[in-house]
C-alpha positions as CSV (number, residue, x, y, z in Angstrom):
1,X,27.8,-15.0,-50.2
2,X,26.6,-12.9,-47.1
3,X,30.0,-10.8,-45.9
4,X,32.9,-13.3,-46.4
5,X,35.9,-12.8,-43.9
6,X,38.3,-10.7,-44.8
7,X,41.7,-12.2,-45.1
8,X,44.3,-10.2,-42.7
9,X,47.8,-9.3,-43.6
10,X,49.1,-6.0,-40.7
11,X,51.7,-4.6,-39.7
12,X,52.8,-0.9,-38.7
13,X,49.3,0.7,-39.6
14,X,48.3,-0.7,-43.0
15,X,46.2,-3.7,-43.0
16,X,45.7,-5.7,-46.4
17,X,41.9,-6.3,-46.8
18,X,41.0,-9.2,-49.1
19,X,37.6,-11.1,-48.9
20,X,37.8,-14.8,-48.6
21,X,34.9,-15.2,-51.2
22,X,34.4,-18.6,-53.1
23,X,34.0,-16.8,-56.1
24,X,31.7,-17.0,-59.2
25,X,31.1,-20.0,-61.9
26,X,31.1,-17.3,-64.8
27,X,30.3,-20.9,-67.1
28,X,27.6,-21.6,-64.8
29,X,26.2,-18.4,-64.5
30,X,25.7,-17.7,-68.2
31,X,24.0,-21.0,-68.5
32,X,21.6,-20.1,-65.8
33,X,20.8,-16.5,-67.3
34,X,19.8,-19.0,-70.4
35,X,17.7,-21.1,-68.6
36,X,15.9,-18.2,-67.2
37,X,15.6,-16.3,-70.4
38,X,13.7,-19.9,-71.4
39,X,11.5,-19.6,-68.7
40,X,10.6,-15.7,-69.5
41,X,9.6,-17.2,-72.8
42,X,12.6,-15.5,-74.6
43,X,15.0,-16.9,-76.6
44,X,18.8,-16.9,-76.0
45,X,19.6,-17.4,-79.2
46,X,17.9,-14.9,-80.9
47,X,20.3,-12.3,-82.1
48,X,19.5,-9.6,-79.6
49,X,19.5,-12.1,-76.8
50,X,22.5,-14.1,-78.1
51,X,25.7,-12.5,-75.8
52,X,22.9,-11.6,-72.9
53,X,23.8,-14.4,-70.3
54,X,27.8,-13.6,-70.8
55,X,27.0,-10.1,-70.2
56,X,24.3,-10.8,-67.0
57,X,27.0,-13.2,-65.5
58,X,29.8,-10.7,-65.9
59,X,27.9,-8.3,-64.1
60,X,27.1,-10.3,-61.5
61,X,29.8,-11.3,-60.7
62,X,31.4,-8.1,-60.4
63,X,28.5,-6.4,-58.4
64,X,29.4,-10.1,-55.6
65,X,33.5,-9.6,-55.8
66,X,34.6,-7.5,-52.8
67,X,37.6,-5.2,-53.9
68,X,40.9,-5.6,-51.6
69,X,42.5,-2.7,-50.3
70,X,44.5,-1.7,-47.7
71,X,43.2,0.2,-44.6
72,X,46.4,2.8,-44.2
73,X,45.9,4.1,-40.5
74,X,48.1,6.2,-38.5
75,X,49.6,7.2,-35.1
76,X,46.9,9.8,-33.4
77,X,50.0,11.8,-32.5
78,X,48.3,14.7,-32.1
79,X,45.5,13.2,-29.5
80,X,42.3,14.4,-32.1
81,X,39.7,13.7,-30.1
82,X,36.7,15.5,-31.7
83,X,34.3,13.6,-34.5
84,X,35.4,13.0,-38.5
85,X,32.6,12.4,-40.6
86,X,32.4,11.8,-44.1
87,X,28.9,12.7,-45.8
88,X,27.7,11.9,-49.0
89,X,29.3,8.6,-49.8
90,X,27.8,6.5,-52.7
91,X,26.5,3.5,-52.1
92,X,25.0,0.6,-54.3
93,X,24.7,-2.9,-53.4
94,X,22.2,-6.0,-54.6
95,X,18.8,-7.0,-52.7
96,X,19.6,-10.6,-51.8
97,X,15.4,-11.5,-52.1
98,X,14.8,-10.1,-55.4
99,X,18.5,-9.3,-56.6
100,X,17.6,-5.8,-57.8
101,X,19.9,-2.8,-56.3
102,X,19.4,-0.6,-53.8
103,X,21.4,2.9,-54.2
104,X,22.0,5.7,-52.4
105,X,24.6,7.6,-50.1
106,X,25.9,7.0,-47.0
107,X,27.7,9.1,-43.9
108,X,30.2,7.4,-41.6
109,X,31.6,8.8,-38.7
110,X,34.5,8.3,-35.5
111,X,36.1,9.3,-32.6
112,X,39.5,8.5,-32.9
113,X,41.4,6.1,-30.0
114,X,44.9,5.7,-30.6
115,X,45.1,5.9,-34.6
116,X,43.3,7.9,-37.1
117,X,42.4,6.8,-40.7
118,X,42.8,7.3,-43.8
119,X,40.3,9.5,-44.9
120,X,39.5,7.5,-48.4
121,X,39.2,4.3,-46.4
122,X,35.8,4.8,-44.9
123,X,34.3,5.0,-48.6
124,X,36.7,1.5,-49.3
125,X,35.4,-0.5,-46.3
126,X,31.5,0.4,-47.4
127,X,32.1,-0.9,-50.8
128,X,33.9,-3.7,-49.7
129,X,31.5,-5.0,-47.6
130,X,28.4,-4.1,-50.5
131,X,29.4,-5.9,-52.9
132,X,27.7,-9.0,-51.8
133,X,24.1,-9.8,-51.2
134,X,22.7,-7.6,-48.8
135,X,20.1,-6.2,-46.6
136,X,20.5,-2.4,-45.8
137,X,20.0,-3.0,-42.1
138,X,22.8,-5.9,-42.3
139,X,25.4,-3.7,-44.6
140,X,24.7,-0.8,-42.1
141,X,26.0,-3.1,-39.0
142,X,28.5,-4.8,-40.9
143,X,30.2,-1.5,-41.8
144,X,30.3,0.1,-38.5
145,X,30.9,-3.4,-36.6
146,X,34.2,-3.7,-39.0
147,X,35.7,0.1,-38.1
148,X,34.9,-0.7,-34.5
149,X,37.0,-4.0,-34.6
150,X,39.3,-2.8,-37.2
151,X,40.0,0.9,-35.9
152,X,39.0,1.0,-32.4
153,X,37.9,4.4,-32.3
154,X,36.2,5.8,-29.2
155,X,33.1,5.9,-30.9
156,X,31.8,4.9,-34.4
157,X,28.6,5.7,-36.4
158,X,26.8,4.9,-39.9
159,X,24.0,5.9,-41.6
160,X,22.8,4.4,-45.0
161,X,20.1,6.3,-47.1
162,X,19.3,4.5,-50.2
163,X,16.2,3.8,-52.8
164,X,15.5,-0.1,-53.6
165,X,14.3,-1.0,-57.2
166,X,12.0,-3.8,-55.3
167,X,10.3,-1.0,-53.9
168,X,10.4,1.3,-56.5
169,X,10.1,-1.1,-59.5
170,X,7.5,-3.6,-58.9
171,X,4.6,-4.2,-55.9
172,X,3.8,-0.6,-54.6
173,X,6.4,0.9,-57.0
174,X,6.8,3.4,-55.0
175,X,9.6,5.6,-57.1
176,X,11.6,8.0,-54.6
177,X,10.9,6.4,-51.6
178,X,14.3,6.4,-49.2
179,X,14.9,3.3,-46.1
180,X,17.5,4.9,-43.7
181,X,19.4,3.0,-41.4
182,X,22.0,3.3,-38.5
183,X,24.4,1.4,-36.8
184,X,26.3,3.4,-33.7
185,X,28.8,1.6,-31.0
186,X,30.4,3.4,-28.2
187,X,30.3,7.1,-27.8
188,X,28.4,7.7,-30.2
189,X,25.8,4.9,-28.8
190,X,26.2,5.7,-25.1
191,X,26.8,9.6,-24.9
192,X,23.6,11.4,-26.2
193,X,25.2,14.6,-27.2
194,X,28.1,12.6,-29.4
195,X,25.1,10.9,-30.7
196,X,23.3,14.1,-31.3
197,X,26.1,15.6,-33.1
198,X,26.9,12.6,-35.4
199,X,23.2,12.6,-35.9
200,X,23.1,16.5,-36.8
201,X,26.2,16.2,-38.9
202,X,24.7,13.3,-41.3
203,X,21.2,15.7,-41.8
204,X,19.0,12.7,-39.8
205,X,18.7,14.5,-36.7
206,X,14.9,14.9,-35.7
């Protein structure tokens, strides 16, 4: 599961957003948590242990199911053309090579084209699209690659800030550590003072 396409239904501004995903063998699942609690030398079926798999399996599957939800956009009647940003958006999603999570927040910014969005929408999309098995760097394209083709605002920009437990956990366990990433198309790409004041607006500026 690596960003499943998103099954379309639009008209007049409000477009249904629903992930084609395969979906998770819950059945499966648990009997894999069981074989794996084997291997760790643990038993399933030890009291403590016995309703672990159903549990493990129930949360994995909803970390990898993609909410639907409609992207409600309207007319820019008013021609806005200056940049909306939202700051401070949560963000947690699963490592796909050690299948720990990686949290943290995230800022996501546009010009506007022709419509304007939904302000709660831009936290939707980014969930959406982490709750699958991920890569920051891949998440931060995906999300910005989806408002260009979605949207088609003048300019789009994201940036993801975030902790990963494979870092922070195990090997250098390096606790507090932050990756940053960013993803920018148009404007906010090309003109370096849109790009400077997206950048200043999310805190990364240098």
């Amino acid at each position: 599961m690596t960003g499943g396409p998103a099954a379309r239904e639009e008209h007049a501004g409000h477009l249904r957003v629903v992930r084609d995903d395969a979906g998770v063998d819950l059945p499966a699942a648990e009997r894999a948590v069981a074989a794996l609690l084997r291997a760790l030398g643990r038993d399933p079926a030890a009291p403590h242990l016995a309703d672990t798999p159903r549990r493990v399996a129930e949360a994995y599957a909803e970390f990898l199911t993609g909410r639907p939800f409609a992207l409600t956009t309207f007319p820019n009647d008013g021609g806005y053309d200056e940049m909306v940003v939202a700051t401070g958006i949560p963000v947690t999603s699963l490592c796909e090579h050690h299948l720990l999570p990686f949290t943290g927040v995230a800022a996501i910014g546009y010009v506007p084209g022709e419509r304007i969005l939904g302000l709660s929408k831009l936290a939707r999309v980014l969930d959406h699209l982490a709750r699958d098995l991920q890569v920051q760097e891949r998440l931060t394209r995906q999300v910005a690659d989806w408002l260009r083709d979605h949207l088609a605002p003048r300019g789009v920009g994201v940036v993801i800030a975030a902790e990963h437990q494979c870092v922070s956990l195990r090997g250098i366990r390096a606790a507090g550590s932050r990756t940053v990433t960013s993803a920018l198309h148009g404007l906010l790409r090309e003109d370096p003072r849109s790009r400077q004041e997206f950048l200043a607006l999310t805190g990364t500026a240098a």
